[in-house]
C-alpha atoms as one frame of an Amber mdcrd trajectory, in Angstrom:
protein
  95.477-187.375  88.674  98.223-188.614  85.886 100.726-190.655  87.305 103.658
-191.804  85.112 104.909-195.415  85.394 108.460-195.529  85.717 111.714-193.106
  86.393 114.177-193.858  84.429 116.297-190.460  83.493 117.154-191.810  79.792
 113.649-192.753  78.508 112.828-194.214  74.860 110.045-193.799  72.789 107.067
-194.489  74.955 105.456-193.314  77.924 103.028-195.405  80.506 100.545-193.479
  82.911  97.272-194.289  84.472  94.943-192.138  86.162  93.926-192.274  88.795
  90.459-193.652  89.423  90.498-194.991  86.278  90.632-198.195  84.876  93.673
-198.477  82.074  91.594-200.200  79.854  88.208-197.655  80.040  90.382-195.303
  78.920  92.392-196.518  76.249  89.016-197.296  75.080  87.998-193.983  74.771
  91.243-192.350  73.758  91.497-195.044  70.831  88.245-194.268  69.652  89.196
-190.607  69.570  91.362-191.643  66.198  94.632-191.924  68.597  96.134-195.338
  69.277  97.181-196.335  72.471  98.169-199.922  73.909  96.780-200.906  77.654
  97.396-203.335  79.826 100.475-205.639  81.647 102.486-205.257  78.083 104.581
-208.024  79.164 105.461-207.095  82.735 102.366-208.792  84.928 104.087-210.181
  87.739 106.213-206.326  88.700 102.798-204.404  87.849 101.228-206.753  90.623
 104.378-205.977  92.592 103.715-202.635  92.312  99.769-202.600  92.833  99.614
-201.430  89.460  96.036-202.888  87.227  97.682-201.739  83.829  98.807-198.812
  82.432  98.334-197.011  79.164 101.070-196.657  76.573 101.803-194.424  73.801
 104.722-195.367  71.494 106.709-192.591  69.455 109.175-192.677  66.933 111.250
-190.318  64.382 108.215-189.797  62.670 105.830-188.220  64.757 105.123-184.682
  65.443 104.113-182.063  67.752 100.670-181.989  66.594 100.407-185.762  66.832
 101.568-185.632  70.936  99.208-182.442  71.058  96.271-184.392  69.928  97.400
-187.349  72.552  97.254-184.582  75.169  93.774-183.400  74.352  92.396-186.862
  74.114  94.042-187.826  77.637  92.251-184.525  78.868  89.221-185.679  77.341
  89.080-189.211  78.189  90.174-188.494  81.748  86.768-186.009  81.984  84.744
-187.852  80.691  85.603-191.228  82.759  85.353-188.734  86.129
């Protein structure tokens, strides 16, 4: 039930997805207080997210910096989240 927002074939450092059933917000909740830190909502772009029929989506930002284990543990608390919001 993941859904990725956008297609663009050279993506940057950040990925937005919602799930579906799911209110963007409920779980971002959850997932942030799971020790990972997400951003939800418009983030800037209200008026093509209401184009789209889209309530918000939930963001995750990487850089140079991050690792593996880090996107692992982003994984596992999108899993988690997503079960326990079902």
């Amino acid at each position: 039930g993941i859904r990725f927002i956008g297609r663009a074939p050279q993506r940057s450092g950040l990925v937005s997805f919602v799930i579906d059933g799911i209110h963007p917000y409920d779980l971002g909740t959850i997932i942030d207080k799971m020790g990972v830190a997400v951003r939800t909502g418009h983030h800037c772009a209200e008026p093509v997210m209401t184009r789209f029929g889209i309530l918000g989506t939930v963001r995750a930002s990487f850089a140079m910096y991050n690792t593996l284990e880090e996107v692992e543990v982003l994984v596992k608390a999108v899993e988690r989240a997503g079960n326990m919001l079902r």
